[in-house]
Every structure is written in structure tokens, then in C-alpha cells.
C-alpha positions, 0 to 999 in steps of 0.5 A: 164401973166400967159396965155401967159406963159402957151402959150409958154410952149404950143408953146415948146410942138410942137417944141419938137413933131418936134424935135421927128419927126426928131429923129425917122427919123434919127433912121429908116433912117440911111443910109440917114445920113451915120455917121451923123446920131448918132451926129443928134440923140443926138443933137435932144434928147439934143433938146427935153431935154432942151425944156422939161426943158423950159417947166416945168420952164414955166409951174411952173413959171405960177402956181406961177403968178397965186399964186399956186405954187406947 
């Protein structure tokens, strides 16, 4: 159980590269959203917050299956 929940934080370590990936695009690339750009920065940083989040919730949620807890 604890590997598997180990493996979706890993999974939600990708999506937040993505999601980076988007928000630097959305910083060197304004002109491409004109006044979108501000709404889809916060709303990729909201993203990579809440993943990041999901993360740490995962990543103690397997310390504390394995029994190690912090």
C-alpha cells in the first residue's frame, strides 16, 4: 500500500513539472495570451500549490503505513 501511495505522489511530481512547464510559458509568452495571461499564471500556480499539497499529504500518508511517521 505504502508503494503505491509513494507512486501517485511521484505521478503528481510530473503534472506539477507540467504545470511549470505552463507557467513559464505563460510568463515569456504574454503577448500570446494578451490579458489571459495573469488568470492562467495564478491558476497554474493554484495548480502546483494544491499538487504540492497532494504530495506531502501522500508522502506522510506512506511514512505512516510503513509505520514511520514523522
Amino acid at each position: 500500500m505504502a508503494k503505491h501511495i509513494e507512486e501517485e505522489a511521484n505521478e503528481l511530481q510530473a503534472r506539477i513539472g507540467e504545470h511549470q512547464k505552463f507557467l513559464n510559458q505563460f510568463e515569456t509568452k504574454r503577448y500570446l495570451y494578451g490579458r489571459h495571461a495573469n488568470d492562467l499564471k495564478a491558476h497554474s500556480q493554484e495548480v502546483i500549490d494544491l499538487y504540492q499539497q497532494a504530495i506531502t499529504a501522500n508522502r506522510d500518508m506512506a511514512d505512516m503505513v510503513r509505520g514511520t511517521g514523522h
